[in-house]
C-alpha positions as CSV (number, residue, x, y, z in Angstrom):
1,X,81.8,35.3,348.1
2,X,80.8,37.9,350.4
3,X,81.5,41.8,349.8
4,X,84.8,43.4,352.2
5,X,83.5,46.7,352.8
6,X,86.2,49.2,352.6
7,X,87.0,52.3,355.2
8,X,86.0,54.7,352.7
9,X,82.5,52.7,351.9
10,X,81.9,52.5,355.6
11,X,82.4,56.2,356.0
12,X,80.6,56.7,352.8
13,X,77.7,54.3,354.4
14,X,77.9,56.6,357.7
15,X,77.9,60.1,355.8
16,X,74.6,58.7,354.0
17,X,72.3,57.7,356.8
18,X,70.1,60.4,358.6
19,X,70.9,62.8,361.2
20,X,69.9,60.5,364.1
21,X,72.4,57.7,363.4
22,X,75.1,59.8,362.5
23,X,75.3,62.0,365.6
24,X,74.5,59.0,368.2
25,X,75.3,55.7,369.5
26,X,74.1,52.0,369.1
27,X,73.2,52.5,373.3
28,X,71.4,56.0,372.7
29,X,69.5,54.4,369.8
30,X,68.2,52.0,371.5
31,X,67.4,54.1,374.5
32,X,65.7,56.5,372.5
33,X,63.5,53.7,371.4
34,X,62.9,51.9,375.0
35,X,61.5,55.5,375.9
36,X,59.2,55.5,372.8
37,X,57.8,52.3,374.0
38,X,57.7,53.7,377.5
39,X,55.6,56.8,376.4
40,X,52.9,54.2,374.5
41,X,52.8,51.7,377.0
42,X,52.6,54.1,379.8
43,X,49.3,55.4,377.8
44,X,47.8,52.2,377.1
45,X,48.2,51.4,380.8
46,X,47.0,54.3,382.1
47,X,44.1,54.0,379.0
48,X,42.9,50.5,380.5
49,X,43.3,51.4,384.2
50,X,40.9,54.2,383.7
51,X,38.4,52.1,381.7
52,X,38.4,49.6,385.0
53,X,37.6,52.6,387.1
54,X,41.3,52.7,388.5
55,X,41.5,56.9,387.7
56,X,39.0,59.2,387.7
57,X,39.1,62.7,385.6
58,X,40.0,62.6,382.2
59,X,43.2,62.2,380.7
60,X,44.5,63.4,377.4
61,X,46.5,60.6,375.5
62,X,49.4,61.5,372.9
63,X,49.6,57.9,371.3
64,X,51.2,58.1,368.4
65,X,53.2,61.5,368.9
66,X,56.1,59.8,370.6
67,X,59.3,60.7,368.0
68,X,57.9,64.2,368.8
69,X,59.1,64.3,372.2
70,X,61.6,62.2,372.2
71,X,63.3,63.7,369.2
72,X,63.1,66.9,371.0
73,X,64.4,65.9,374.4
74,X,67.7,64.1,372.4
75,X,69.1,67.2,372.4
76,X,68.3,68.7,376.1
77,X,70.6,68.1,379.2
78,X,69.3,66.6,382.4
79,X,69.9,71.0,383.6
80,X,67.7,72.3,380.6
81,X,64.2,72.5,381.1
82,X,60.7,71.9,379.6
83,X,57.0,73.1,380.0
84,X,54.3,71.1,378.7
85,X,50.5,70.7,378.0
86,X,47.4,69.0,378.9
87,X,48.8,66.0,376.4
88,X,51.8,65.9,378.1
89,X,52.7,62.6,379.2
90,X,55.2,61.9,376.6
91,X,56.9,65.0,377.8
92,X,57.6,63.7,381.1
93,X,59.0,60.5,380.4
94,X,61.2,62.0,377.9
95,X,62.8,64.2,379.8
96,X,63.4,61.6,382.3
97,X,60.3,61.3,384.7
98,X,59.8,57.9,386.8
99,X,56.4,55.8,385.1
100,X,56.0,54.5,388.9
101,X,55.7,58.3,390.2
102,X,53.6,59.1,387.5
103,X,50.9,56.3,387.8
104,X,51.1,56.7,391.5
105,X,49.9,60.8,390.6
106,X,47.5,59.3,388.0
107,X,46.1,57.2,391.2
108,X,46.2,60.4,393.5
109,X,48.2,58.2,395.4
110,X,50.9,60.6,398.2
111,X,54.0,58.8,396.3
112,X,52.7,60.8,393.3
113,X,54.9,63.4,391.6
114,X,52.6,66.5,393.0
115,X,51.6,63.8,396.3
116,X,48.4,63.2,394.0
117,X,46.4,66.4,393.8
118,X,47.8,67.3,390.0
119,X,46.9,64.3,388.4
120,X,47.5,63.3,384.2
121,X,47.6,67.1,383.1
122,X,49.6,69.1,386.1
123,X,52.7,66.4,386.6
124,X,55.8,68.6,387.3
125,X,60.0,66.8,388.4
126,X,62.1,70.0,388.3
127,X,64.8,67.0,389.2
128,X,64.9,66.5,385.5
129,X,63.6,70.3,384.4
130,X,60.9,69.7,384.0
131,X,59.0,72.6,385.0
132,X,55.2,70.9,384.7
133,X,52.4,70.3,382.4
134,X,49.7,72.6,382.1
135,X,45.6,72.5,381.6
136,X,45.3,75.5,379.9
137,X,46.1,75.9,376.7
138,X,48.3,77.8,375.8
139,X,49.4,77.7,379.4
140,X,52.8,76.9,379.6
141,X,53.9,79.3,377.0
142,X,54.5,82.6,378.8
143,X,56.2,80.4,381.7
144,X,58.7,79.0,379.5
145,X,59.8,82.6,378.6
146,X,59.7,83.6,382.1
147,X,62.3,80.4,382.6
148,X,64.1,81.4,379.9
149,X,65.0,85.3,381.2
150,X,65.8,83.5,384.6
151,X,68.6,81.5,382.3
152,X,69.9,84.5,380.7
153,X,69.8,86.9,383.7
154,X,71.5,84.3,386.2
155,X,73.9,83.4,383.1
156,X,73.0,79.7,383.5
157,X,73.4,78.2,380.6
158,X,70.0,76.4,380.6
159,X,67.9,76.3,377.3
160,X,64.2,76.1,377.9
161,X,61.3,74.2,375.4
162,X,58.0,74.7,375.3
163,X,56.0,71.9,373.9
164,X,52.4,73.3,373.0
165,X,49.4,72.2,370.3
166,X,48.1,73.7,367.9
167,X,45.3,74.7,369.4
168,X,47.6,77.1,371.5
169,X,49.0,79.0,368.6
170,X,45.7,81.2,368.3
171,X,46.0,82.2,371.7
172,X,46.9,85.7,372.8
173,X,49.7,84.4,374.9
174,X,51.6,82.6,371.8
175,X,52.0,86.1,370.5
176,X,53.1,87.6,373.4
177,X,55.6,85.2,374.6
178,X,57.1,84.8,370.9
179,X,57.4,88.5,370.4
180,X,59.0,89.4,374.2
181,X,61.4,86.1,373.3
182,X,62.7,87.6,370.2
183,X,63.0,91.2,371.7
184,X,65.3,89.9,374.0
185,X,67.1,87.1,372.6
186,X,65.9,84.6,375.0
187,X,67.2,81.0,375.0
188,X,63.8,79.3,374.4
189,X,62.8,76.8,371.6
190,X,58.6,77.0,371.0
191,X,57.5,73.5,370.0
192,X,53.9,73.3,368.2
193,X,53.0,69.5,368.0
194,X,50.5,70.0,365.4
195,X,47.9,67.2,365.1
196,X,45.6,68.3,362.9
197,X,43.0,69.1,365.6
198,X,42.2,71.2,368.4
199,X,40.0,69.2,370.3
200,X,37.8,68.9,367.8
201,X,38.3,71.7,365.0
202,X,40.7,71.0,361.9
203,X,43.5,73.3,361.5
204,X,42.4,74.3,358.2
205,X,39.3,76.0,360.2
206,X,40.7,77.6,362.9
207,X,44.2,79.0,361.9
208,X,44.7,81.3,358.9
209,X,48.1,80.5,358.0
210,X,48.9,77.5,356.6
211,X,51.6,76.3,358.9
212,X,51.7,77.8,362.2
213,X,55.6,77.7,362.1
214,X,55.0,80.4,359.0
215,X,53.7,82.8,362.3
216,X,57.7,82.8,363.5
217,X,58.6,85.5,360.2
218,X,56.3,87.8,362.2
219,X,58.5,87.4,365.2
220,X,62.0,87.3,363.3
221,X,62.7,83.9,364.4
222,X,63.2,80.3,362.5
223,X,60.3,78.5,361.5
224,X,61.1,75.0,360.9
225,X,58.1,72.2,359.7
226,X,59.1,68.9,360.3
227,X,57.8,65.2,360.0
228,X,56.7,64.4,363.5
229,X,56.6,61.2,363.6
230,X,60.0,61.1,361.9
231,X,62.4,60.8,364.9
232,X,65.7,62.0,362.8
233,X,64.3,65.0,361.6
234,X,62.4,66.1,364.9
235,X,66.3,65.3,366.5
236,X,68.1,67.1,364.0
237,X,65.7,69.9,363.7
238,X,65.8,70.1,367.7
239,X,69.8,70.3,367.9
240,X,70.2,73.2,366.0
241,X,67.1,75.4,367.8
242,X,68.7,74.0,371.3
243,X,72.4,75.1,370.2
244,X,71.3,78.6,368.6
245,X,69.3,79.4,371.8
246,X,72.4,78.0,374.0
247,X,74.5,80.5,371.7
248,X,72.6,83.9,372.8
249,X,71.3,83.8,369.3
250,X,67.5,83.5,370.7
251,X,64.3,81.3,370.1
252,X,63.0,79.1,367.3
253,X,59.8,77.6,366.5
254,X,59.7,74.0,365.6
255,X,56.4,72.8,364.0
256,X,56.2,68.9,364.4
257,X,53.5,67.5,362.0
258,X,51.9,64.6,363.9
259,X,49.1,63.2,364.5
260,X,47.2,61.2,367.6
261,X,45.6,58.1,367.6
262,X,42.9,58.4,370.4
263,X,40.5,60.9,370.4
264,X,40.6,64.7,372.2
265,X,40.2,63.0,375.4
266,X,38.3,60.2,377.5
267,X,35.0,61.9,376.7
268,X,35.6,62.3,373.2
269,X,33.3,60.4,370.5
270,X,35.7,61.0,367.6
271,X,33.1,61.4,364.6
272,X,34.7,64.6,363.2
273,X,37.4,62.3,361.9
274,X,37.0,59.2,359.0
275,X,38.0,55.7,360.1
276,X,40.4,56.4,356.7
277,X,42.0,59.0,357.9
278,X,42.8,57.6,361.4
279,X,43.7,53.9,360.3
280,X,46.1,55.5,357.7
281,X,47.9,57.1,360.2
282,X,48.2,54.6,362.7
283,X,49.2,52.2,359.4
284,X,51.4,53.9,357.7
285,X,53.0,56.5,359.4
286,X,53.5,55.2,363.5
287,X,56.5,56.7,365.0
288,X,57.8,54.0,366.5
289,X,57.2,51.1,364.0
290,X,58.9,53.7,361.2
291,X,61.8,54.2,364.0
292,X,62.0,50.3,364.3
293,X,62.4,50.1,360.8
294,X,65.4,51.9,360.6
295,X,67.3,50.7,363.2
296,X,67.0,47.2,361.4
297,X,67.6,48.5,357.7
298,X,70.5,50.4,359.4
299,X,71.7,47.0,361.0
300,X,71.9,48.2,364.6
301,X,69.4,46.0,365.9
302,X,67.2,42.9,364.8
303,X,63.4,41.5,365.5
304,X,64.8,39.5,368.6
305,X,66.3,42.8,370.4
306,X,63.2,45.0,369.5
307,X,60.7,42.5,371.3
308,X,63.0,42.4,374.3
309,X,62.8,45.8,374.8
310,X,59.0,45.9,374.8
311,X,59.1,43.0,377.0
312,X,61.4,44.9,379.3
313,X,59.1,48.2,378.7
314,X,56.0,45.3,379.4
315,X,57.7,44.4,382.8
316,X,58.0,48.5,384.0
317,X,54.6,49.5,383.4
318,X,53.1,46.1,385.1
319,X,55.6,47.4,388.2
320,X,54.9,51.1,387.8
321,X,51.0,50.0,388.4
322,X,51.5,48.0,391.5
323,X,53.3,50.4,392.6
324,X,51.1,53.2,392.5
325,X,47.5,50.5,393.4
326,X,49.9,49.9,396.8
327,X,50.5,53.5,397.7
328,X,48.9,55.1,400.3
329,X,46.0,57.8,399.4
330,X,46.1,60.8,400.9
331,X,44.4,61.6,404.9
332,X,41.7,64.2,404.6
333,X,43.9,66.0,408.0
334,X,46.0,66.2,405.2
335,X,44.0,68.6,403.1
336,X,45.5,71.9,403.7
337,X,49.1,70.5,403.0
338,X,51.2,72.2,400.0
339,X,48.1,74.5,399.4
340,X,49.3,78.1,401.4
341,X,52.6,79.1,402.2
342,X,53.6,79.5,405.3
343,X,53.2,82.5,407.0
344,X,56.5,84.8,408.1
């Protein structure tokens, strides 16, 4: 005879489960995954159109960091804003950008989020706050904290992330941007996705502490390490940065251990990592196949659902291409456009 399960053991059930599923909807749950799927799928498209000769450049893939953004973005509003990297593609679609917009810029197509001419690493939509991904390293950094006095001289509201790697966190701008944030209280949270290389140097050769989130002491700030490829804890640890910056209280540094599955770039041979290492990680610890995992042993979804939603995700990316291999290119009487300002 089958078990009634009481109030109490429901609520007992609920208190149990991790942050995630606590604090969010069946709907949001499920979201949160489509967008995880979007973020790979959108990457594995843009992978194979460049191997056909579709983009030219280089692109910088973050295929297998997907709870890292997404967990982050769960707790920003459509006002709050975000600066990103050179691997920042994840970034965008997580804080809401449009995969056809962002192909089409891939394409240098004019329907492109920067009318072509930023291409995979300078795709900006201040629509959804997102204030623009960055080739430098290290880049986007000081411009977060510049965003981030605008919020809190103009009263606002807005809280401000700054996704970098952890390649960034040697730079002299990390320093200098954690230390101004602190001084002032700014409503910023400093997100170090740390993938274990920066391009192609360990951490363990090129950074002297042994988690770059212990650097935020030195800056009287939070440190936090979490699993990056957990989506709860990269949600929950998220949540309580975002509301202590949104609370005057100032920055935090979140240090999301992750890991990606292609190489540096396009040009990169990958032989400074083991065919162990790599397939362990894309075994064993994929974001989204752990995420998947949970929403089943958690009962809010089964096999069926999951494989409709990558079907779904299937059918956007297949549109998001055609849209972008139909849309115009840019006229070379065009060149000068969105270049200068216009003189007074």
């Amino acid at each position: 005879m089958a078990t009634t399960k009481t109030v109490e053991t429901v609520s007992q059930s609920v208190a149990n489960m991790p942050f995630l599923y606590r604090e969010h909807s069946r709907e949001q749950l499920l979201e949160a995954l489509r967008k995880m799927h979007l973020i790979r799928q959108f990457e594995e498209g843009a992978e194979e159109s460049y191997t056909r000769g579709l983009i030219h450049g280089t692109m910088h893939l973050s295929i297998g960091q997907e709870a890292s953004a997404m967990g982050v973005c769960l707790a920003l509003t459509n006002e709050d804003q975000i600066t990103s990297t050179h691997r920042g593609h994840g970034h965008c679609i997580a804080k809401g950008a449009d995969v056809k917009r962002m192909f089409a810029e891939f394409f240098g197509k004019t329907t492109g989020y920067c009318a072509g001419r930023g291409g995979s690493m300078h795709i900006a939509d201040v629509t959804t706050g997102n204030l623009g991904a960055n080739g430098i390293v290290g880049g986007g950094i000081p411009i977060a904290v510049g965003a981030a006095l605008t919020s809190k001289r103009m009263k606002t509201g807005k809280v401000i992330v700054c996704f970098f790697g952890d390649g960034a966190n040697n730079e002299g701008a990390f320093h200098e941007a954690l230390n101004m944030a602190s001084v002032w209280k700014l409503p910023v949270v400093f997100v170090c996705e740390n993938n274990k290389y920066g391009m192609s140097t360990s951490t363990e050769r090129s950074t002297a502490v042994a988690n770059i989130a212990d650097r935020a002491a030195g800056y009287s700030m939070p440190g936090v390490i979490v699993d990056g490829n957990n989506l709860s804890d990269v949600a929950e640890a998220s949540r309580i940065a975002v509301e202590r910056a949104r609370s005057g209280q100032g920055p935090s540094l979140i240090e999301c251990k992750t890991y990606r599955h292609r190489g540096h770039s396009k040009s990169d041979r990958n032989r400074y990592r083991t065919k162990e290492e790599i397939d362990d990680w894309m075994t064993n610890r994929d974001p989204i196949v752990l995420f998947e995992n949970q929403l089943v042993e958690f009962g809010i979804t089964d096999a069926a659902a999951l494989e409709a939603i990558r079907e779904s995700v299937r059918q956007d990316i297949a549109a998001a291409i055609t849209y972008a291999k139909e849309s115009p290119a840019p006229e070379t009487a065009d060149l000068g456009l969105n270049v200068y300002t216009e003189s007074a």
